[in-house]
C-alpha positions in Angstrom: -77.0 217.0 72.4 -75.1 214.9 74.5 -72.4 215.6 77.6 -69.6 215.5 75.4 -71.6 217.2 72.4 -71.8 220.4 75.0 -68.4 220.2 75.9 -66.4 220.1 72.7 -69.2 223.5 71.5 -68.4 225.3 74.8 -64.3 224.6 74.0 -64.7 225.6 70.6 -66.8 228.9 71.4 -64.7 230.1 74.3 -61.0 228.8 73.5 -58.1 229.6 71.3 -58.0 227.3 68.5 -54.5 226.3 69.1 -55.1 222.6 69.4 -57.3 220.2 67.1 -58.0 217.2 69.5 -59.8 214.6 68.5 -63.7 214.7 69.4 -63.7 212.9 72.6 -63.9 214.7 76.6 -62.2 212.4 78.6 -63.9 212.8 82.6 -62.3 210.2 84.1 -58.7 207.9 84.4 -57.4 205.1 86.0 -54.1 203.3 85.0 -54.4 203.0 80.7 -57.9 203.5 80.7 -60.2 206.5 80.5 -63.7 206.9 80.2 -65.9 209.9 78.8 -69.4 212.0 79.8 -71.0 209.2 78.7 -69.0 206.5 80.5 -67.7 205.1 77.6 -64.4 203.2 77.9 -61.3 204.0 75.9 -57.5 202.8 76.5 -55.3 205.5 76.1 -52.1 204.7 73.7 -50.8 208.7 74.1 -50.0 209.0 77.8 -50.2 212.7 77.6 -47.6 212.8 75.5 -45.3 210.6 77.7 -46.3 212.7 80.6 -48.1 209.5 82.6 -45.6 207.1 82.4 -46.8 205.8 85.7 -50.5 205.5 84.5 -53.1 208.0 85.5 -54.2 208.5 89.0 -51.0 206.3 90.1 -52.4 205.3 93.8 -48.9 206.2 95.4 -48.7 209.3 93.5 -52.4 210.7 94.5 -51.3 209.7 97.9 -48.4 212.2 97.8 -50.5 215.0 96.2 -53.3 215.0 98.7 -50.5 214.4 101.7 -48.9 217.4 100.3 -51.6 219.4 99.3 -52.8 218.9 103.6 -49.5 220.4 104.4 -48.5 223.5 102.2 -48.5 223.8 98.2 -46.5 226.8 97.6 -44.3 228.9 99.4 -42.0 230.8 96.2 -38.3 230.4 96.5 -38.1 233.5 98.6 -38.0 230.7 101.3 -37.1 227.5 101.8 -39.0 224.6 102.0 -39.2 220.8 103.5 -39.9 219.1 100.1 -37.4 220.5 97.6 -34.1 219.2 99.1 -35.6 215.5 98.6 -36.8 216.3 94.9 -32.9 217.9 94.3 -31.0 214.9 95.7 -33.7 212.0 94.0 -32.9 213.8 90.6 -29.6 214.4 91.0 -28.4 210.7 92.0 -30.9 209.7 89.6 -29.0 211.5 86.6 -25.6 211.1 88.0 -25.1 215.1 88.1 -24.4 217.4 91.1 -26.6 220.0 90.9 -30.7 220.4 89.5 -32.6 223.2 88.8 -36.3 223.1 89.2 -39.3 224.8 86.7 -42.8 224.0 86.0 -43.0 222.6 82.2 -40.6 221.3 79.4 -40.6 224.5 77.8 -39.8 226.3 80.7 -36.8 224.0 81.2 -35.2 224.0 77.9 -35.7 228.1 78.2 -33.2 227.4 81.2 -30.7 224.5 78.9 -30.4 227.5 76.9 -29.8 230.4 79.4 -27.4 228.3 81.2 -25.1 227.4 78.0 -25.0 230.8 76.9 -23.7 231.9 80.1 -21.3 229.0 80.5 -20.0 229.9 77.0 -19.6 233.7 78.1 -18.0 233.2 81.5 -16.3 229.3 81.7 -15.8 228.7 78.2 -15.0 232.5 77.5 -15.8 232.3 73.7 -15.0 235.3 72.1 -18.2 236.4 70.5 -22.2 235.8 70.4 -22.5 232.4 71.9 -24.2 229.8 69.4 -26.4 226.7 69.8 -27.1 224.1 67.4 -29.9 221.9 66.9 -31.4 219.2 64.7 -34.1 219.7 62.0 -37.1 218.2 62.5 -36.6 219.4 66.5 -39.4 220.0 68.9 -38.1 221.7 72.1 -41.9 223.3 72.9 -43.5 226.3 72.3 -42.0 229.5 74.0 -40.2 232.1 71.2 -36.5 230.3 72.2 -38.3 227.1 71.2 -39.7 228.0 68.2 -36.9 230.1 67.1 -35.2 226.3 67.0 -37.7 224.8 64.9 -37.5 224.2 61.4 -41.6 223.9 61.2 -42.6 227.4 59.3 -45.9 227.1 60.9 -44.6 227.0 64.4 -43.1 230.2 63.0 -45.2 231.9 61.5 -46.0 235.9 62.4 -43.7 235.2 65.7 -40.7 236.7 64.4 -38.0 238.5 64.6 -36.5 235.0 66.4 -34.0 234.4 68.4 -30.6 234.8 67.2 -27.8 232.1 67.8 -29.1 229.3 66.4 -27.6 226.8 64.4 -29.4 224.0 62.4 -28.3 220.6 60.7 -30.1 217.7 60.1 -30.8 214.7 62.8 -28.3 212.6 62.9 -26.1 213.8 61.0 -21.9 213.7 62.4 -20.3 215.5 59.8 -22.7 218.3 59.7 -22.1 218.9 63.5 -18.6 219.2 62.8 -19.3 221.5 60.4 -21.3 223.7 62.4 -18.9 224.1 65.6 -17.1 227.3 65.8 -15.1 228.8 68.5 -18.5 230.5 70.2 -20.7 227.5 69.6 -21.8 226.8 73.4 -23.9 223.6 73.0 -25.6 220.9 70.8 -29.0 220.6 71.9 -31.1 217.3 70.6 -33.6 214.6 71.2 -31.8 211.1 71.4 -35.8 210.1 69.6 -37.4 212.8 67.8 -41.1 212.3 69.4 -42.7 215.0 67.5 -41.1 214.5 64.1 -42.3 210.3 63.9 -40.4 208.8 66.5 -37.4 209.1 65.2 -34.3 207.6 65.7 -30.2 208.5 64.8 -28.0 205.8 63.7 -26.6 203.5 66.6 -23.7 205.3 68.3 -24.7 209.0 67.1 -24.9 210.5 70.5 -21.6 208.4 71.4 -20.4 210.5 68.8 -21.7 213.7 69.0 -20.3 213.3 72.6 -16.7 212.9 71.7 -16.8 215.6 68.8 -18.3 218.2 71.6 -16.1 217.1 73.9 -13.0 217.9 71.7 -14.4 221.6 70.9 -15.3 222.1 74.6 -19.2 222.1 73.5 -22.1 220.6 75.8 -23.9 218.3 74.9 -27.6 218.8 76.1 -30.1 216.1 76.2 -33.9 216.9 75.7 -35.3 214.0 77.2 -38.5 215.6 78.0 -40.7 212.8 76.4 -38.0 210.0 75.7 -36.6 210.0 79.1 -37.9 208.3 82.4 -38.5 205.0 81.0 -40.4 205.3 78.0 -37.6 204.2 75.4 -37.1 201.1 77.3 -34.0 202.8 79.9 -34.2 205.6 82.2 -32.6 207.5 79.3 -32.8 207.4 75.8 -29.2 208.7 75.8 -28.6 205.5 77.6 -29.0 203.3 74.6 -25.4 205.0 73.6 -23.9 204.7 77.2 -23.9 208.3 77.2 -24.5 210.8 80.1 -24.9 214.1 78.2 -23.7 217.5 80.3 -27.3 218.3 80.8 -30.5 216.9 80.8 -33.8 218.3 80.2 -36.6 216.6 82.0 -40.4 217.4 82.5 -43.7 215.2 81.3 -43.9 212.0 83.2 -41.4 213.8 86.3 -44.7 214.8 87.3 -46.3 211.6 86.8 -49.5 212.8 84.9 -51.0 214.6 88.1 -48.3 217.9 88.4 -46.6 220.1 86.6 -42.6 219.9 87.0 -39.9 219.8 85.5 -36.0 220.4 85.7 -32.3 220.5 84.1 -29.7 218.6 85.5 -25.7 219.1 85.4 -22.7 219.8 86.8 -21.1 222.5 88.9 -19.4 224.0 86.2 -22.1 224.4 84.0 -25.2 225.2 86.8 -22.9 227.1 88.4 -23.1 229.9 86.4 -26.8 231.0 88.0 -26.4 233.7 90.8 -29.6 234.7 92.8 -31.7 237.1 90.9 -30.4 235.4 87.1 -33.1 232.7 86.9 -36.3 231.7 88.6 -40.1 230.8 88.9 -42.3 231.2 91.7 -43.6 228.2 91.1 -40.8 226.7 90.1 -39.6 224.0 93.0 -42.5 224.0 94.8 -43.3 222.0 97.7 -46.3 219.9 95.9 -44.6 219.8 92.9 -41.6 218.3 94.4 -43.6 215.3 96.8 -45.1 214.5 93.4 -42.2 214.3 91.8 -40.2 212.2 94.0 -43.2 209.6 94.9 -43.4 209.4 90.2 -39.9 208.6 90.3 -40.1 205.9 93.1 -42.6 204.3 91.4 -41.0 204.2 88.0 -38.2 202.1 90.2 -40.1 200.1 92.5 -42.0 199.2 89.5 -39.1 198.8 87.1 -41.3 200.6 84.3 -38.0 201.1 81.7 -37.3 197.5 82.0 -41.2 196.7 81.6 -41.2 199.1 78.6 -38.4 197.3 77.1 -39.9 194.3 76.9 -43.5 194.9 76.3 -42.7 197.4 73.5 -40.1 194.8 72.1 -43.8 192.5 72.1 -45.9 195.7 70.7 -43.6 196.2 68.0 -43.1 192.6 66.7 -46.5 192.7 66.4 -47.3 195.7 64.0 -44.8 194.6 62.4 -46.5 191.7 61.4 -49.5 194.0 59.9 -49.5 193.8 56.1 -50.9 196.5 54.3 -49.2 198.7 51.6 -49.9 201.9 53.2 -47.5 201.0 56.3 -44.4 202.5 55.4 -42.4 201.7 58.0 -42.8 200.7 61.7 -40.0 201.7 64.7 -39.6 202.7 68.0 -37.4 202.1 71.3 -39.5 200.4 74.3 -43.1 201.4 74.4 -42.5 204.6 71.9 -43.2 203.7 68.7 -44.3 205.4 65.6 -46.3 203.9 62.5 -45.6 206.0 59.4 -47.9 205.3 56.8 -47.9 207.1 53.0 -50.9 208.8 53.9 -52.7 210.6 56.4 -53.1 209.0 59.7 -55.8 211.2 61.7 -58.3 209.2 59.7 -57.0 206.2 61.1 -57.0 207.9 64.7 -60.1 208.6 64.6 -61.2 205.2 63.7 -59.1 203.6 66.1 -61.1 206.2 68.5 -64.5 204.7 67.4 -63.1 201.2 68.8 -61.7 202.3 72.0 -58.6 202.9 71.3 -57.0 206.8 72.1 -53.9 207.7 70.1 -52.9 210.6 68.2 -50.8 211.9 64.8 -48.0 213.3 64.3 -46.2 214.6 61.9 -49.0 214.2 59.0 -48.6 210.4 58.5 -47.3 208.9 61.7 -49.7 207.3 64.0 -47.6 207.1 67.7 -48.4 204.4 70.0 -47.1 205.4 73.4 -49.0 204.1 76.0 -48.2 203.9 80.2 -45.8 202.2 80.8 -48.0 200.3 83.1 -50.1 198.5 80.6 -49.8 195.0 80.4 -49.3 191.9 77.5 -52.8 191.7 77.4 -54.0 194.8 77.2 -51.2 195.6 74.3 -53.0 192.3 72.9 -56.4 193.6 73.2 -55.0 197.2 71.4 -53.3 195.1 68.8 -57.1 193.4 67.4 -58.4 197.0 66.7 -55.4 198.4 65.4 -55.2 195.2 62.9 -58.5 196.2 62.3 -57.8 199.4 61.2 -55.1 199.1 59.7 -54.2 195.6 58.4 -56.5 193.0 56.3 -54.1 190.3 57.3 -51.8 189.5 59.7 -48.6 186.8 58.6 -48.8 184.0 61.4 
């Protein structure tokens, strides 16, 4: 029994089966690549998830962590401390909002989206009874019982109950069914301008433009979940940027952290953040110090980079290419920048894990959708050297 033979038995014996991964330990990381016990070499096309837009082990970010970490890591917010004004003021100019409100993971900040519309409903708003939120089917907003009580997966349901009250549902995209769904105590639309976890999908052109001016007109906010679209990986800083739109609140996390800490934040205006007295919301952890010199050395380098732009035009490449596969079981192929989806009509972890056996690290979702969503980092060559195993896999010809 091998390294990673050991491993994956030692997992499986002593964790909750909560996750099926795909049999590989990944030891090491550096930029798109990883490497296992074994020191075999895979390129990863998942990023965490989105979370290391800026590749892994970015030099500049490390740099900040261990400069950081040589300081002071925590202090709680029952003090101040030197790192979180910085991390405040990047976000906020970054976002074009006044005010940000630190936590530790995307969950944690769409608990807070949530907390702070209800309240803004109740005390700015002043609807006149229990204050509603609507969301889109096919929704993945993390795992928490707010979350889940969102979904419209029975599994991620399932022997969790009772839910959380207050929830409206309609499907993606759809205009008409928002306006249906607005009352007087609806409080906020919460969506995904790209569904990541439902097979990278994508409204019609103009839906959040839309959706804007409908909650607008019925004094609704409009709350963007750009935990895994955001920060460059549609090919813009925001996905909600595609529609020239700059929701009430965003929802950030995953690659604010740049693949090396935990972070993650909402961001709005007075009116709406202002709502939170001391002692209403809050985590120790939340806003602190190493968290926050990560966070602003990720974000420098997704500028001084100019990762969205690269992801524009190497995922514009990436998916020309796939495109070009022909093979009846490719259903359809789409994406924004360097988040795309393949959905196939039939399973894809088989064709995960045979991409694995070539060196190449990606994962399903949603049954038949394999996603491609590499750092942002990654260059033309590299997506060319992905591209011969994925043909492989998945193609017998390519049209030239």
């Amino acid at each position: 029994m091998n390294q990673t033979e050991k491993i994956i038995q030692q997992t499986e014996q002593f964790g909750a089966h909560n996750y099926h991964p795909l049999p590989i330990v990944i030891s090491e990381a550096e930029g798109v690549f990883v490497k296992d016990p074994e020191g075999r070499q895979y390129m990863d096309m998942l990023s965490a998830y989105s979370a290391v837009n800026q590749g892994h082990r970015h030099p500049k970010i490390i740099e900040a962590l261990k400069r950081q970490a040589d300081k002071i890591t925590l202090t709680s917010r029952a003090f101040h401390n030197d790192q979180l004004g910085f991390f405040y003021e990047k976000v906020a100019k970054l976002t074009n909002k006044d005010m940000v409100l630190p936590m530790n993971t995307g969950a944690e900040a769409v608990e807070t989206a949530v907390k702070a519309a209800r309240r803004w409903a109740y005390e700015v708003k002043q609807v006149p009874g229990d204050a509603e939120i609507i969301v889109c089917e096919g929704n993945f907003h993390g795992r928490t019982m707010t979350a889940v009580s969102m979904s419209t997966e029975a599994e991620y349901q399932r022997g969790f109950g009772p839910l959380l009250p207050g929830i409206k549902t309609i499907p993606y995209g759809d205009l008409e069914a928002l306006k249906g769904a607005i009352t007087e105590n609806t409080a906020a639309f919460i969506v995904e301008p790209i569904q990541g976890e439902a097979g990278i999908l994508i409204p019609y052109d103009g839906f959040l433009k839309d959706a804007q001016a409908v909650c607008k007109e019925q004094n609704v906010l409009l709350v963007a979940d750009e935990i895994q679209s955001g920060l460059g990986r549609s090919g813009k800083w925001f996905a909600s940027d595609w529609d020239e739109v700059t929701p009430d609140m965003y929802i950030l996390g995953k690659a604010l952290g740049g693949g090396v800490f935990p972070i993650s934040c909402v961001a709005a205006n007075r009116d709406v953040l202002n709502v939170f007295n001391p002692g209403s919301h809050g985590s120790t952890f939340g806003g602190n110090p190493l968290a926050c010199a990560v966070s602003v050395a990720s974000l420098e380098v997704l500028e001084d980079e100019k990762l969205p732009e690269r992801s524009l035009e190497l995922g514009t490449y990436f998916m020309e290419k796939l495109k070009q596969i022909k093979n009846p079981i490719i259903k359809e192929v789409r994406g924004r920048g360097l988040f795309i989806g393949v959905e196939l009509t039939e399973a894809a972890r088989p064709y995960c894990e045979a991409l694995k056996e070539k060196g190449l690290l990606c994962k399903e979702t949603h049954e038949t959708v394999i996603r491609f969503a590499p750092p942002l980092v990654i260059t033309k060559e590299e997506l060319d050297w992905a591209f011969e195993r994925i043909e492989q896999v998945l193609g017998a010809s390519v049209t030239q």
